[in-house]
HTML snippet that shows the backbone in 3Dmol.js (N, CA, C, O; Angstrom):
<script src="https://3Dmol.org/build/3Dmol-min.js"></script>
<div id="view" style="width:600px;height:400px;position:relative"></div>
<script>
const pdb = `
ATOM      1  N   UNK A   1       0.852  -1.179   0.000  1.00  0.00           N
ATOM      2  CA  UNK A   1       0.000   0.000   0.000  1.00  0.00           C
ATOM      3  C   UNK A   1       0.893   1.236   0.000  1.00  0.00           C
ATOM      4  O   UNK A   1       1.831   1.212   0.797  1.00  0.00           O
ATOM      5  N   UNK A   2       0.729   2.430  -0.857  1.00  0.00           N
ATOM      6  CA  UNK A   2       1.352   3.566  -1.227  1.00  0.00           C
ATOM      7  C   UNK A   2       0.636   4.711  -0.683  1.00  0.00           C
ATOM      8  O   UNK A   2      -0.464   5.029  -1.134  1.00  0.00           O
ATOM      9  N   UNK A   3       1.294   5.449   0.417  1.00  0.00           N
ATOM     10  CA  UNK A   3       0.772   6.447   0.470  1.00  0.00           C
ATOM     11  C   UNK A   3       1.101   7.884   0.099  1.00  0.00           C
ATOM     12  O   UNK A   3       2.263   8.224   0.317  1.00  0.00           O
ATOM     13  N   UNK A   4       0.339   8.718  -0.386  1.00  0.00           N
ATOM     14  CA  UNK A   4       0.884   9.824  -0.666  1.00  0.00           C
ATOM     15  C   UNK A   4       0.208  11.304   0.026  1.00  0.00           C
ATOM     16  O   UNK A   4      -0.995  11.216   0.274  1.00  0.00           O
ATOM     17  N   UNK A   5       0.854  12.609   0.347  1.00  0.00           N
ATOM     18  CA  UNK A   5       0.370  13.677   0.641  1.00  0.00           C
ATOM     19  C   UNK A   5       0.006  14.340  -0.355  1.00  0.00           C
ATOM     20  O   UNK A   5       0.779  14.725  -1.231  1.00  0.00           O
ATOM     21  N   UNK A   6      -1.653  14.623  -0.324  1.00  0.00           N
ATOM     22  CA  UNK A   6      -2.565  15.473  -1.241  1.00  0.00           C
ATOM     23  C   UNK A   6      -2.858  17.206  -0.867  1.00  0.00           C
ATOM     24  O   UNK A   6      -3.347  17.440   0.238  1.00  0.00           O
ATOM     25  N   UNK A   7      -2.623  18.114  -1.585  1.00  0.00           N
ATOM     26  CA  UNK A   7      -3.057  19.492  -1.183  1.00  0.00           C
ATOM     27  C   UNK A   7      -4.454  19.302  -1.948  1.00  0.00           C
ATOM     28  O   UNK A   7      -4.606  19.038  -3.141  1.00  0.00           O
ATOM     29  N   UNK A   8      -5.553  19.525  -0.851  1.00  0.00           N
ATOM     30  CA  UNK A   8      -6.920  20.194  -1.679  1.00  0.00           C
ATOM     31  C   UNK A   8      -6.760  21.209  -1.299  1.00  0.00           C
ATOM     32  O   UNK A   8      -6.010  21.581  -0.397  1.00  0.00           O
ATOM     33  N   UNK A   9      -7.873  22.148  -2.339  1.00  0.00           N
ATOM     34  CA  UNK A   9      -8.402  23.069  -2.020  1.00  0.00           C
ATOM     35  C   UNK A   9      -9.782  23.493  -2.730  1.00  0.00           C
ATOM     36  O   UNK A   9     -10.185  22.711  -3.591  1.00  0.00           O
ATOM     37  N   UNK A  10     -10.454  24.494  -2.504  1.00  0.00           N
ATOM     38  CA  UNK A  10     -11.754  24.271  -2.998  1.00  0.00           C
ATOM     39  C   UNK A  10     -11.886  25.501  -4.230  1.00  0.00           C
ATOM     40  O   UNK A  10     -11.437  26.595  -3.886  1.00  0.00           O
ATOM     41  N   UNK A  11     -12.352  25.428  -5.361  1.00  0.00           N
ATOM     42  CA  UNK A  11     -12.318  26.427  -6.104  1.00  0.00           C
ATOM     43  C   UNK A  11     -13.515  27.501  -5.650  1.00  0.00           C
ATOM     44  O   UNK A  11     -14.614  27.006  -5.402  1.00  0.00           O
ATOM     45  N   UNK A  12     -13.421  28.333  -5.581  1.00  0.00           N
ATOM     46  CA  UNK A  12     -14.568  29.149  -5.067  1.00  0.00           C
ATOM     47  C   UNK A  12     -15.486  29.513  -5.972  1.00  0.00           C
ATOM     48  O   UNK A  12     -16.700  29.549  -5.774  1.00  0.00           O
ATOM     49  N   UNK A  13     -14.856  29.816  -7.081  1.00  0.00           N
ATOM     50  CA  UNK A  13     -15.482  30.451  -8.345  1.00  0.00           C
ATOM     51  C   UNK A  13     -16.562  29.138  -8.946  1.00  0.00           C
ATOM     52  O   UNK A  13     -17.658  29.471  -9.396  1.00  0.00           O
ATOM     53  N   UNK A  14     -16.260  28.005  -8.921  1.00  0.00           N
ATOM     54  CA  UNK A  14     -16.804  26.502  -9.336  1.00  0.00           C
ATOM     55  C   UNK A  14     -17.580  26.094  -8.233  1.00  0.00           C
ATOM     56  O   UNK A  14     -18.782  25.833  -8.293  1.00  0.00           O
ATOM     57  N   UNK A  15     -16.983  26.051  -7.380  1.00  0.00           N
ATOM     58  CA  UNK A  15     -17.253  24.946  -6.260  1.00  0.00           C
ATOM     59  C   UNK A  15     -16.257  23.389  -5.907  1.00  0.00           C
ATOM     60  O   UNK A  15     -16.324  22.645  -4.929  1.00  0.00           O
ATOM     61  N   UNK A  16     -15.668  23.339  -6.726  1.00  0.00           N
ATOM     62  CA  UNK A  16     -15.133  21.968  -7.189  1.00  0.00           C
ATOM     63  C   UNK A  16     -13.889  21.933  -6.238  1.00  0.00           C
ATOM     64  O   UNK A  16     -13.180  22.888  -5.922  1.00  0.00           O
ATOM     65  N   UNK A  17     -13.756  20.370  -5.775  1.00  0.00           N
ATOM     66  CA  UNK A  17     -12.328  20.682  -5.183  1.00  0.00           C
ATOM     67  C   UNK A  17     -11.263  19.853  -6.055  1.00  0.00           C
ATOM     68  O   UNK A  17     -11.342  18.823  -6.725  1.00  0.00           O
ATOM     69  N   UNK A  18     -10.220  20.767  -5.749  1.00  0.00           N
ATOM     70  CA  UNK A  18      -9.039  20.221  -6.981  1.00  0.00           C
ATOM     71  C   UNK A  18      -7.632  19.929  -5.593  1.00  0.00           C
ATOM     72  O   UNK A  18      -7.122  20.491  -4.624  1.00  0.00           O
ATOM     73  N   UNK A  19      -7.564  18.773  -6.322  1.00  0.00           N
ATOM     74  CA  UNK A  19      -6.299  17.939  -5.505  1.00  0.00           C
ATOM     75  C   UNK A  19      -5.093  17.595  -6.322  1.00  0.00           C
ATOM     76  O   UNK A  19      -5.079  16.957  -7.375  1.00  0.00           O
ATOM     77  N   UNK A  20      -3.990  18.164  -5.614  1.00  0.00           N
ATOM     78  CA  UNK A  20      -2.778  17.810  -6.172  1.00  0.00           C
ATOM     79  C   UNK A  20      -1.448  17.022  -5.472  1.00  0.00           C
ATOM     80  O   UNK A  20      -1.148  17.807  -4.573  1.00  0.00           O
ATOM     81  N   UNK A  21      -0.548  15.961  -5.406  1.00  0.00           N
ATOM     82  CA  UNK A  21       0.376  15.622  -5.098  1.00  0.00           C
ATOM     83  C   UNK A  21       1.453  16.475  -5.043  1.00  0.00           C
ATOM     84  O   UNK A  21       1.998  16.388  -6.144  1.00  0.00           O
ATOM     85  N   UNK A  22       2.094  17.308  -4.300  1.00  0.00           N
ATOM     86  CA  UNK A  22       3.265  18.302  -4.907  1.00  0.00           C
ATOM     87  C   UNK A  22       4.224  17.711  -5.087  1.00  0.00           C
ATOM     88  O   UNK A  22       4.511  16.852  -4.253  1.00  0.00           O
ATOM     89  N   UNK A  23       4.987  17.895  -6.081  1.00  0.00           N
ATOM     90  CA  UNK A  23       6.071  17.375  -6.596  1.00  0.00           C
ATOM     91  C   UNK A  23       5.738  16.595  -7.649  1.00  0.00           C
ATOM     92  O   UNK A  23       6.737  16.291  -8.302  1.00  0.00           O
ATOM     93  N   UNK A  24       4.760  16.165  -8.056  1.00  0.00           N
ATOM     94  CA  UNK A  24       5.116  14.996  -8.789  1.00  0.00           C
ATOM     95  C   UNK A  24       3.884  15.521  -9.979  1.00  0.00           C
ATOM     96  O   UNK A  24       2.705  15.785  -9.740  1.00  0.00           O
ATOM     97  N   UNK A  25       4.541  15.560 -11.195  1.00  0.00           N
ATOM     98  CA  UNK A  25       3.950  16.466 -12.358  1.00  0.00           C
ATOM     99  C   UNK A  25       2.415  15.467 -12.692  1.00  0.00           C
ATOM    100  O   UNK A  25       2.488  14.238 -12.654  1.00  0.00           O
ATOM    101  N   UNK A  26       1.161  16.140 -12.990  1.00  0.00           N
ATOM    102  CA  UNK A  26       0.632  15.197 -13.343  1.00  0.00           C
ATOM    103  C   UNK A  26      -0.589  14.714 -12.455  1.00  0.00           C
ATOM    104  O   UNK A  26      -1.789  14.528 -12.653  1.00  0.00           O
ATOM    105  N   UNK A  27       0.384  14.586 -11.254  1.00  0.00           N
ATOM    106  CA  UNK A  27      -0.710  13.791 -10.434  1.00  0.00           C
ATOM    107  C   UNK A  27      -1.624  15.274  -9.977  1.00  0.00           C
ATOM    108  O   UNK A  27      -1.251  16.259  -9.341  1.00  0.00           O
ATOM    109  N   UNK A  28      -2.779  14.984 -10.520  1.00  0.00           N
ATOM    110  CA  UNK A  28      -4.082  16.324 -10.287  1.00  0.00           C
ATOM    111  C   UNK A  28      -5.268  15.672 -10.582  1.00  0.00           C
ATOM    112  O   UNK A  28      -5.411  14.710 -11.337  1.00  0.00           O
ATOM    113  N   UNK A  29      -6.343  16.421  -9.761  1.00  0.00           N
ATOM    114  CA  UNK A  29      -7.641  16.312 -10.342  1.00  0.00           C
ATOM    115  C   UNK A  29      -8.296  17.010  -9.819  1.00  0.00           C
ATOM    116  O   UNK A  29      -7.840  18.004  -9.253  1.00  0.00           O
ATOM    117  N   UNK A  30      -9.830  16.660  -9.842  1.00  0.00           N
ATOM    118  CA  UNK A  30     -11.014  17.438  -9.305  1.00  0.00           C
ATOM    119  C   UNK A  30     -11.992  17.282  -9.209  1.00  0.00           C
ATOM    120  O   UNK A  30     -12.686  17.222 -10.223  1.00  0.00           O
ATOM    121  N   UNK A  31     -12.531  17.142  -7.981  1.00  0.00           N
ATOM    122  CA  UNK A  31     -13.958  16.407  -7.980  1.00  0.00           C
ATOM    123  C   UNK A  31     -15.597  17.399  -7.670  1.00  0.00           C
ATOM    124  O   UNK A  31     -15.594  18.576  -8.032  1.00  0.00           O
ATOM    125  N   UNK A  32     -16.446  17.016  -7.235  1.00  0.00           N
ATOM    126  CA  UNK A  32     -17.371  17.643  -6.335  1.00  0.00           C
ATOM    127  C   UNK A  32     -17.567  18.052  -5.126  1.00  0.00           C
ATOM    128  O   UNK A  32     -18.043  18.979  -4.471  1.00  0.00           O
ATOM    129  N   UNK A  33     -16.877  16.734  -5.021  1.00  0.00           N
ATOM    130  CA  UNK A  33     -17.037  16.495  -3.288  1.00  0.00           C
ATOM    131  C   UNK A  33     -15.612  16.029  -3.072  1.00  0.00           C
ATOM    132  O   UNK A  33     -14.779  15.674  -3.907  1.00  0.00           O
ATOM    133  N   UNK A  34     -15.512  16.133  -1.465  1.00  0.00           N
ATOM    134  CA  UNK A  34     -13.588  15.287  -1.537  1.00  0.00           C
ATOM    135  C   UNK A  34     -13.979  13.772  -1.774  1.00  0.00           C
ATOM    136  O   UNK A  34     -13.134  13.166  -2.434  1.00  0.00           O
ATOM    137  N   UNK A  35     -15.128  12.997  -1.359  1.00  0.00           N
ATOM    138  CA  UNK A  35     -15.205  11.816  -2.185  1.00  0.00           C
ATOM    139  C   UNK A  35     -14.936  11.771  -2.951  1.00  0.00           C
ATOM    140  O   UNK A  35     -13.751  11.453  -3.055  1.00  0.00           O
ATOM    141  N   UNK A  36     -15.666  12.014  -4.168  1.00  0.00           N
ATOM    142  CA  UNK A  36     -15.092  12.045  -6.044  1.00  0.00           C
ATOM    143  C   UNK A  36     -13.743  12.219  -6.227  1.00  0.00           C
ATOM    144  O   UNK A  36     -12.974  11.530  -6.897  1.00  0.00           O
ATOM    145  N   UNK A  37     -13.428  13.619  -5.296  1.00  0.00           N
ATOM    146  CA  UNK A  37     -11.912  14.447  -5.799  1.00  0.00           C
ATOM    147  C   UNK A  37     -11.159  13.171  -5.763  1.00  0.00           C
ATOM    148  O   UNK A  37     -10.717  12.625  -6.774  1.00  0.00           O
ATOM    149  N   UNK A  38     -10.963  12.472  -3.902  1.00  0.00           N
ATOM    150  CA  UNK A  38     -10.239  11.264  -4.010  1.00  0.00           C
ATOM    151  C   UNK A  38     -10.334  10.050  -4.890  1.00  0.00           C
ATOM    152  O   UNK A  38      -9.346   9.485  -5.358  1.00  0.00           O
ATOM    153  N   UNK A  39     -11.717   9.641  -5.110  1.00  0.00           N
ATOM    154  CA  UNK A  39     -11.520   8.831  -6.092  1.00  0.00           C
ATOM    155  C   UNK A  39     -10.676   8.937  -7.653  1.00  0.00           C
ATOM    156  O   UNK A  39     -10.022   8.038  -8.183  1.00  0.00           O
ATOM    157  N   UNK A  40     -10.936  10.370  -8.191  1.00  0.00           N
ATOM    158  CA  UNK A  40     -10.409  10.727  -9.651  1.00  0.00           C
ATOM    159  C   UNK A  40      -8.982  10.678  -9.263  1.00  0.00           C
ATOM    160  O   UNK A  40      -8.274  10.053 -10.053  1.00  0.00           O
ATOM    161  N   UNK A  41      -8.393  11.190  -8.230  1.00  0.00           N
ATOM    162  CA  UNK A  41      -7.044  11.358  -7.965  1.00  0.00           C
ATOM    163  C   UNK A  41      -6.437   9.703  -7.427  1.00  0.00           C
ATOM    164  O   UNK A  41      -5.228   9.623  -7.209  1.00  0.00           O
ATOM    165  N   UNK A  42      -7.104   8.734  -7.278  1.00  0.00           N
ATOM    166  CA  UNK A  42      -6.605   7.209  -7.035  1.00  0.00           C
ATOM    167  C   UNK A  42      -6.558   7.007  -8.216  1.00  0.00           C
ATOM    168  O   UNK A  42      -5.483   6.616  -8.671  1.00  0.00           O
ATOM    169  N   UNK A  43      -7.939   7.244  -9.306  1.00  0.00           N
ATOM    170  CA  UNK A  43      -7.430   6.652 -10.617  1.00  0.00           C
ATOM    171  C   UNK A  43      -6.358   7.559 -11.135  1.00  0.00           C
ATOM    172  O   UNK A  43      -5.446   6.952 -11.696  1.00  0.00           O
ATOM    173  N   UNK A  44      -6.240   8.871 -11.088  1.00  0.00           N
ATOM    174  CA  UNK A  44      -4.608   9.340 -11.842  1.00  0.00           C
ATOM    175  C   UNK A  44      -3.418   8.522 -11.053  1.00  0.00           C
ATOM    176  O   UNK A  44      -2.589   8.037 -11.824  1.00  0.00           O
ATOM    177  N   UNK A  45      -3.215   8.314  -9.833  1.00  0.00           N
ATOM    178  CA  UNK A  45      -2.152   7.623  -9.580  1.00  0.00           C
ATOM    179  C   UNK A  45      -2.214   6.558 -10.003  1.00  0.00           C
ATOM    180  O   UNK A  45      -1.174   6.463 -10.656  1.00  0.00           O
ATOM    181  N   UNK A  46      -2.788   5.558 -10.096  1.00  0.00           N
ATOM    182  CA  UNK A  46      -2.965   4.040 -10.751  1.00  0.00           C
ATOM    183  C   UNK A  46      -2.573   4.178 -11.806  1.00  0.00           C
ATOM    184  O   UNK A  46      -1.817   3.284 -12.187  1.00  0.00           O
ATOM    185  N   UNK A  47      -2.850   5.253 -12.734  1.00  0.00           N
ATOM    186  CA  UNK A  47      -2.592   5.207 -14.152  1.00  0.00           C
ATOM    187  C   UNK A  47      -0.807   5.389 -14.214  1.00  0.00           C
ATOM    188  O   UNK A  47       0.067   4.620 -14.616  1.00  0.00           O
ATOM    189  N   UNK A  48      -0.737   7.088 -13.485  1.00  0.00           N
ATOM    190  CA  UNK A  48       1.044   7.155 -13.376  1.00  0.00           C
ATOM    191  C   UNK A  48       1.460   5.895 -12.925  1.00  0.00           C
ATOM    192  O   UNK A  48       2.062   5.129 -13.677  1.00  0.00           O
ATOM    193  N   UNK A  49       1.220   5.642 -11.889  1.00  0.00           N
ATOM    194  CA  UNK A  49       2.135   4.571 -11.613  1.00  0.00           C
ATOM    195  C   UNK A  49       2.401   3.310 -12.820  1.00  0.00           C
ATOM    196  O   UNK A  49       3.409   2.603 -12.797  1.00  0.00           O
ATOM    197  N   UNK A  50       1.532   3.206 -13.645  1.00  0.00           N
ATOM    198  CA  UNK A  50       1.646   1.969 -14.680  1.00  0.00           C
ATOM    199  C   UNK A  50       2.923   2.487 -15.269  1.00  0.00           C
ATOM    200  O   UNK A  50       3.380   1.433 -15.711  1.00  0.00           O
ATOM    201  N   UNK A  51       3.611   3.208 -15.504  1.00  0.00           N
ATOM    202  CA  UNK A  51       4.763   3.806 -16.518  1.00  0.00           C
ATOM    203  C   UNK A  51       5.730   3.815 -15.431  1.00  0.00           C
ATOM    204  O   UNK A  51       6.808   4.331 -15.726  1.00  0.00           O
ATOM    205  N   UNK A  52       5.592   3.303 -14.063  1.00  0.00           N
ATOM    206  CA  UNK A  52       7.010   3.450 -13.437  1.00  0.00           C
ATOM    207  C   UNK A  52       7.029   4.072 -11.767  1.00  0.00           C
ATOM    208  O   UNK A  52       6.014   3.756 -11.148  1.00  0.00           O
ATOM    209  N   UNK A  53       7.710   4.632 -11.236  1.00  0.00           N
ATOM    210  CA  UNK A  53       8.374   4.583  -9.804  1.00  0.00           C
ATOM    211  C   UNK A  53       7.713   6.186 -10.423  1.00  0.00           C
ATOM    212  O   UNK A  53       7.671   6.317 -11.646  1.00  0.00           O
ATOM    213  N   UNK A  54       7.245   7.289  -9.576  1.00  0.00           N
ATOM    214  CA  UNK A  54       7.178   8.649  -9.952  1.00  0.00           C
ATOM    215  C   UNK A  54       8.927   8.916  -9.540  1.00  0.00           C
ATOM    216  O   UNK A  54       9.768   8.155  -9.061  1.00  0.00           O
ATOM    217  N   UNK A  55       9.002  10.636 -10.064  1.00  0.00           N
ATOM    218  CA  UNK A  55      10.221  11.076 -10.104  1.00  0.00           C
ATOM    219  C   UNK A  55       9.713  12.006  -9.551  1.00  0.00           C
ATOM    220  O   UNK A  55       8.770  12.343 -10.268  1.00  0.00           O
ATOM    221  N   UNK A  56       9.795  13.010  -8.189  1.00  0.00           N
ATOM    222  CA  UNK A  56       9.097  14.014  -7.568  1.00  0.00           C
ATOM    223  C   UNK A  56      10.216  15.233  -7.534  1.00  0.00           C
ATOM    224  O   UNK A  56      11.354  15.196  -7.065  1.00  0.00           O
ATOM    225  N   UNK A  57       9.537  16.304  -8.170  1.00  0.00           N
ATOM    226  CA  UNK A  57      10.372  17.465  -8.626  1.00  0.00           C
ATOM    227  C   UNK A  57      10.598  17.959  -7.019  1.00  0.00           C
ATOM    228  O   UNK A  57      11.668  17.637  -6.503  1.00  0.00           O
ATOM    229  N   UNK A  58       9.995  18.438  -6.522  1.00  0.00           N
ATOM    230  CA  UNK A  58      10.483  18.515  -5.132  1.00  0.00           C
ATOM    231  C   UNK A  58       9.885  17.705  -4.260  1.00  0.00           C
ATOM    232  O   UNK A  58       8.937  16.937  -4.424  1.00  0.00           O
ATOM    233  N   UNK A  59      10.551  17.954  -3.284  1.00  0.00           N
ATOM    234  CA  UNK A  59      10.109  17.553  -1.756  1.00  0.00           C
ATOM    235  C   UNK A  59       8.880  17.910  -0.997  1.00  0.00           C
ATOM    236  O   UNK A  59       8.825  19.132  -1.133  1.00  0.00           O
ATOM    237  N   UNK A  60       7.939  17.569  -0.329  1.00  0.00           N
ATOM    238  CA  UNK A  60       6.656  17.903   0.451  1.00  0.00           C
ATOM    239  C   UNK A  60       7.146  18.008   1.839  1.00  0.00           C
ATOM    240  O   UNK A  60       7.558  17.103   2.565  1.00  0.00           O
ATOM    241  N   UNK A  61       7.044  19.128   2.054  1.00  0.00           N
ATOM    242  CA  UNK A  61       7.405  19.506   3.779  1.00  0.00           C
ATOM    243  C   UNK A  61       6.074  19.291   4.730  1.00  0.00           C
ATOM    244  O   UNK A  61       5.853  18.433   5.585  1.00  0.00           O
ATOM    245  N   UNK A  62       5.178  20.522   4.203  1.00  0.00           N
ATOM    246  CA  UNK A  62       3.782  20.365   4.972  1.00  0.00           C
ATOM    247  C   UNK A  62       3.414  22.148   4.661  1.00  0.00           C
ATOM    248  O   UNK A  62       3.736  23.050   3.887  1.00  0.00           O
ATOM    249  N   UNK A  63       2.636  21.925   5.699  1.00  0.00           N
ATOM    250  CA  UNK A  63       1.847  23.587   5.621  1.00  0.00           C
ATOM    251  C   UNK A  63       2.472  24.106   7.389  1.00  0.00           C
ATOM    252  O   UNK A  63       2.889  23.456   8.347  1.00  0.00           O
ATOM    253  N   UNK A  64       2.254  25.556   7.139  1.00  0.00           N
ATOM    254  CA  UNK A  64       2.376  26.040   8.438  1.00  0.00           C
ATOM    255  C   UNK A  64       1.350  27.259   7.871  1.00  0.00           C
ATOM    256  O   UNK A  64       0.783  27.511   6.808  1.00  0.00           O
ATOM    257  N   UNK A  65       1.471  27.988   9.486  1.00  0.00           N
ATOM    258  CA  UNK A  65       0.822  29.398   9.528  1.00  0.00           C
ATOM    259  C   UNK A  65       1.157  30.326   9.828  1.00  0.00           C
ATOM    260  O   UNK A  65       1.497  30.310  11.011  1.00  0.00           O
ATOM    261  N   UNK A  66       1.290  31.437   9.265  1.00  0.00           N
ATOM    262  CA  UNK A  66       1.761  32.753   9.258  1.00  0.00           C
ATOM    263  C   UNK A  66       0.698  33.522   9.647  1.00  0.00           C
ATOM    264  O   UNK A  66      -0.490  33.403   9.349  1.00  0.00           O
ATOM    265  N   UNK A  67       1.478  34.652  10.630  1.00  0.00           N
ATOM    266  CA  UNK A  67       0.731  35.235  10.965  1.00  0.00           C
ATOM    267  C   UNK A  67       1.375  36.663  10.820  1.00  0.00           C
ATOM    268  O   UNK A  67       2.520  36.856  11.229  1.00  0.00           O
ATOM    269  N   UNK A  68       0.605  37.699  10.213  1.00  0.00           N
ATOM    270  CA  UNK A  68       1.097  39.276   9.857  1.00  0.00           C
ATOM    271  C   UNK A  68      -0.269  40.322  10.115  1.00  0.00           C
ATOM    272  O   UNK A  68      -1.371  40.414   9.575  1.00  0.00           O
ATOM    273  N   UNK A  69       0.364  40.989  11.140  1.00  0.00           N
ATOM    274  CA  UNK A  69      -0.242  42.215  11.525  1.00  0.00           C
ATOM    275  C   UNK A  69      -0.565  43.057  10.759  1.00  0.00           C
ATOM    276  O   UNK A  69      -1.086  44.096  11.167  1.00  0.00           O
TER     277      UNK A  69
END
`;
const viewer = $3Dmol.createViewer("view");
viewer.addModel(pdb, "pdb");
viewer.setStyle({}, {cartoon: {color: "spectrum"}});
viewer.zoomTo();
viewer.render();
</script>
């Protein structure tokens, strides 16, 4: 089992939420709901992965929060 870190976020203008892997070109999608989103984004990885090991342009640290007065 493969796990990977997903950034959603929600389009405001649509509604739709769009999920991406950072680093790794490709892996994206977008659903309705984060149900769908995750499902469309299992089938893009299933698919990348058929062509090989990904090659991840950068590294995934995480999120933090800033805070400015």
């Amino acid at each position: 089992m493969r796990e990977f870190s997903v950034v959603v976020e929600r389009d405001p203008a649509t509604g739709q939420y769009v999920g991406h892997i950072p680093g790794w070109p490709g892996a994206h999608s977008q659903g309705s709901d984060p149900a769908e989103l995750e499902a469309n984004l299992r089938e893009v990885v299933q698919m990348l992965l058929e062509d090989g090991e990904p090659t991840f342009e950068t590294e995934f640290i995480g999120v933090q929060t800033l805070r400015v007065a």
